[in-house]
Kinemage of the C-alpha trace (Angstrom):
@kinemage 1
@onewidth
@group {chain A} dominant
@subgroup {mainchain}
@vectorlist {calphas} color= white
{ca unk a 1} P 97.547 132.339 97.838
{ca unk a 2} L 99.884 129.746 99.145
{ca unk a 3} L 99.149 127.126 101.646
{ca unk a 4} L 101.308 125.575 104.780
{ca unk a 5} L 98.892 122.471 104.589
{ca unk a 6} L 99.928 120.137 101.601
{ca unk a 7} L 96.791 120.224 98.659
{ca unk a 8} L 95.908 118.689 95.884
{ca unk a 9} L 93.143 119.657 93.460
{ca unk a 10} L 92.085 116.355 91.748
{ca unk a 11} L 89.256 116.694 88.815
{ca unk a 12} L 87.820 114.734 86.201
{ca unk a 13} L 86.770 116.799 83.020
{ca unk a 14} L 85.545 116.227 79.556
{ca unk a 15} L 87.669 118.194 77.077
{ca unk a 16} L 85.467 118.869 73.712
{ca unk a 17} L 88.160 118.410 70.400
{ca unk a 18} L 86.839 120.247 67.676
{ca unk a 19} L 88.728 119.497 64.376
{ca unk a 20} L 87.798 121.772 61.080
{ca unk a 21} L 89.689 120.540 58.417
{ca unk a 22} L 93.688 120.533 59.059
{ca unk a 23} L 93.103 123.163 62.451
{ca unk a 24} L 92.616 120.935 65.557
{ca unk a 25} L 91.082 123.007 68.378
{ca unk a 26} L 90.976 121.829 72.512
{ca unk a 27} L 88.601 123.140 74.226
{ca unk a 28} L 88.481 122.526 78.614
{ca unk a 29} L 85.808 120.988 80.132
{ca unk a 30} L 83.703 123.106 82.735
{ca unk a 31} L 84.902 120.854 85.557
{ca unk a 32} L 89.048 121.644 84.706
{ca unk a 33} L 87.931 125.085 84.334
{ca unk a 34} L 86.403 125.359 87.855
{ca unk a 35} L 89.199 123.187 89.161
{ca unk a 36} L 92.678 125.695 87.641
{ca unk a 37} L 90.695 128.011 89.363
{ca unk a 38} L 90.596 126.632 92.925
{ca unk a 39} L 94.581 125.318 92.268
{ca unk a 40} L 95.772 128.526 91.459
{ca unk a 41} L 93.519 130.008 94.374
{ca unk a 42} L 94.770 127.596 96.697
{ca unk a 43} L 97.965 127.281 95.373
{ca unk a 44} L 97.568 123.483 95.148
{ca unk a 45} L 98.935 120.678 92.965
{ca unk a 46} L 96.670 119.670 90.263
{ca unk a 47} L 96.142 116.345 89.071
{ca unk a 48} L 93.729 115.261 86.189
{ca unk a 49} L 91.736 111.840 86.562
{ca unk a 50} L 92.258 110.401 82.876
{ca unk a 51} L 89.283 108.633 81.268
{ca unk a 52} L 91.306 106.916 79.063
{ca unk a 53} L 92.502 104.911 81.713
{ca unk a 54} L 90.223 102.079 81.050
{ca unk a 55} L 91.299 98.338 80.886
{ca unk a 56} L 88.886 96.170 78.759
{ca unk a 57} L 86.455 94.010 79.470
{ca unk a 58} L 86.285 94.584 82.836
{ca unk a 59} L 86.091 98.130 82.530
{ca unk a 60} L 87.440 99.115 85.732
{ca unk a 61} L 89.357 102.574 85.515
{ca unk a 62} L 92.961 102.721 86.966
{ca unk a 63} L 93.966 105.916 87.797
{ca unk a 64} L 97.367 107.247 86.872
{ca unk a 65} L 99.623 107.895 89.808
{ca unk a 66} L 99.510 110.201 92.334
{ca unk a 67} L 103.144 110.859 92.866
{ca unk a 68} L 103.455 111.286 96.621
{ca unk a 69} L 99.704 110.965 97.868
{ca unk a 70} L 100.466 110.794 101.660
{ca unk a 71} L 101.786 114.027 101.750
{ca unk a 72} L 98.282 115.771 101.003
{ca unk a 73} L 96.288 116.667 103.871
{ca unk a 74} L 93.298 118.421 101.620
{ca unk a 75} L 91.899 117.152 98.534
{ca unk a 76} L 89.560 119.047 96.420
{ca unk a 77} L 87.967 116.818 94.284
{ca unk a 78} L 85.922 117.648 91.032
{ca unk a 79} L 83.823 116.017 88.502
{ca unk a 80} L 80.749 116.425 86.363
{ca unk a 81} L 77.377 115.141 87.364
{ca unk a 82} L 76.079 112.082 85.476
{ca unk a 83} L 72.879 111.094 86.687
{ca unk a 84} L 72.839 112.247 89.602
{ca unk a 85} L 76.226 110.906 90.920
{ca unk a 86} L 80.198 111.006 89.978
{ca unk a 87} L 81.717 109.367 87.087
{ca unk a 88} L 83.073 105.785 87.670
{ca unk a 89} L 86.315 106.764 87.082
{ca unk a 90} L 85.742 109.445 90.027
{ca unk a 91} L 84.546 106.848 92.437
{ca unk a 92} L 87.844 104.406 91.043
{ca unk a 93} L 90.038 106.951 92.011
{ca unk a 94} L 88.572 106.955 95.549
{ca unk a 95} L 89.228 103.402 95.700
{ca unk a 96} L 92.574 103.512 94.071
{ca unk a 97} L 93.828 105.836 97.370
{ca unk a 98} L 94.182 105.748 101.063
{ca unk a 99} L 91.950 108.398 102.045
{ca unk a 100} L 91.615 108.200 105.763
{ca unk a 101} L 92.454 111.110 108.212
{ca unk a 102} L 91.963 113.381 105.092
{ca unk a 103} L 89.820 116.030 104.309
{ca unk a 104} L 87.827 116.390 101.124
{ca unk a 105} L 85.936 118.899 99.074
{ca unk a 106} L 84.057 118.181 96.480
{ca unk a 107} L 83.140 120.150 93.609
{ca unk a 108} L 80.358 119.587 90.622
{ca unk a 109} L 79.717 120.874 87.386
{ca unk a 110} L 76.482 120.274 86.281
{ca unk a 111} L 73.201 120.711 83.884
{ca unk a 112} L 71.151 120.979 86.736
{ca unk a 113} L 71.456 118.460 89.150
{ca unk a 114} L 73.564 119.561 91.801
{ca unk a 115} L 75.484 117.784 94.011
{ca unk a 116} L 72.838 115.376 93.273
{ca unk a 117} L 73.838 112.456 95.516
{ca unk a 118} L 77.827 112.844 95.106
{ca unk a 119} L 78.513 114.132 98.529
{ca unk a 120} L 76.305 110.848 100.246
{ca unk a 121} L 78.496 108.447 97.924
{ca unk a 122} L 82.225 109.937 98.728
{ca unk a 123} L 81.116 109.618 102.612
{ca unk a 124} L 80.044 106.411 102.283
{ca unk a 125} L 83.547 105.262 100.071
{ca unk a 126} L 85.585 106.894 102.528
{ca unk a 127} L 84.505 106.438 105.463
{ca unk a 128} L 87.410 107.521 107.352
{ca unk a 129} L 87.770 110.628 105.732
{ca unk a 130} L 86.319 114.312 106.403
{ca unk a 131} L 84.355 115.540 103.847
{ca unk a 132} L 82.670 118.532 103.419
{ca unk a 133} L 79.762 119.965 101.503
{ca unk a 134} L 80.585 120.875 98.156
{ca unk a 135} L 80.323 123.287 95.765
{ca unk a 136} L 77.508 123.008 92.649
{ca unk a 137} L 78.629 125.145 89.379
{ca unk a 138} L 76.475 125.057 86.698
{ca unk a 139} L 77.534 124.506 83.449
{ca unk a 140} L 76.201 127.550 81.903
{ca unk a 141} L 77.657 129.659 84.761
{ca unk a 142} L 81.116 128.754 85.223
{ca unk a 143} L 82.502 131.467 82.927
{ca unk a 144} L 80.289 134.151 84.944
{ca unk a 145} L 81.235 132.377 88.724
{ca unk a 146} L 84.865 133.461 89.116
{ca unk a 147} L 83.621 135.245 92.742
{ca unk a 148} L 81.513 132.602 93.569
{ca unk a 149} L 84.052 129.925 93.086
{ca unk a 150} L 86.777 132.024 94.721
{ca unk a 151} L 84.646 132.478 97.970
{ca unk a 152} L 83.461 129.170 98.277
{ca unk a 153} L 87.174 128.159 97.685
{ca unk a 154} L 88.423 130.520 100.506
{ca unk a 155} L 85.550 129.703 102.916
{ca unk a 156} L 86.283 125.706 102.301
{ca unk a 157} L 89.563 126.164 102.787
{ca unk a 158} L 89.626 128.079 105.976
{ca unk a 159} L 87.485 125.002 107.357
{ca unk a 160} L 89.211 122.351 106.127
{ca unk a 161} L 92.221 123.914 108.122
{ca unk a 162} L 90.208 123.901 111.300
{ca unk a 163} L 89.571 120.571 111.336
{ca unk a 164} L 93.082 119.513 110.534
{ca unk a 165} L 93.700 121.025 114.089
């Protein structure tokens, strides 16, 4: 599916490296699997929030750029749950960006604790944005969700386009 509304699927993953010997192996993270899911559904640009990003001692994350940010009405934005909440570098990336007058949609891998209080925290950071309930994947499901993520996807989408009008 292609969209007339300009989108951008922003995620933060871990990405397990398994190394036997002289064979190096990469293995996704949940969250990039959920997210090449919803960019290829959506037919959005996808940009990974880098951990490695961080500058010492302060450890304040600086997100790489996103070339052309203003130009993306929708952003779908995904991350694992730590504790209950999104990963620093998550919630630097919300700072890092103009988000007002645009919609977000945030989606969550997790071990069992939701949205947990995600959805609260990106209101209150971006306060002049529109964001919507999100989706909640669990880790041990996201191989077995493919449906699941695709309606939620479709369903997210279609409102997120209502409210743009």
């Amino acid at each position: 599916m292609h969209s007339d509304q300009k989108i951008l699927t922003a995620f933060f993953s871990m990405t397990k490296d398994y190394s036997f010997g002289n064979t190096k192996r990469i293995v996704k993270g949940h969250t990039e699997q959920v997210a090449e899911q919803i960019a290829e559904i959506t037919g959005s640009a996808l940009y990974r929030i880098n951990k490695t990003e961080a500058l010492k001692p302060e450890n304040v994350y600086v997100p790489k750029p996103v070339e052309n940010f203003e130009q993306y009405e929708i952003i779908y934005l995904g991350f694992p749950i730590y504790y209950h909440t999104m990963p620093k570098q998550v919630y630097e990336f919300l700072k890092s960006y103009p988000f007002e007058n645009k919609t977000i949609i945030p989606f969550t891998t997790h071990a069992g604790s939701g949205l947990g209080r995600s959805v609260a925290e990106i209101r209150s950071t971006c306060a002049e944005s529109f964001v919507l309930d999100g989706l909640a994947v669990g880790s041990a499901e996201v191989q077995s969700a493919k449906q699941k993520i695709r309606d939620w996807t479709l369903g997210s989408l279609e409102t997120a386009k209502k409210g743009l009008h």
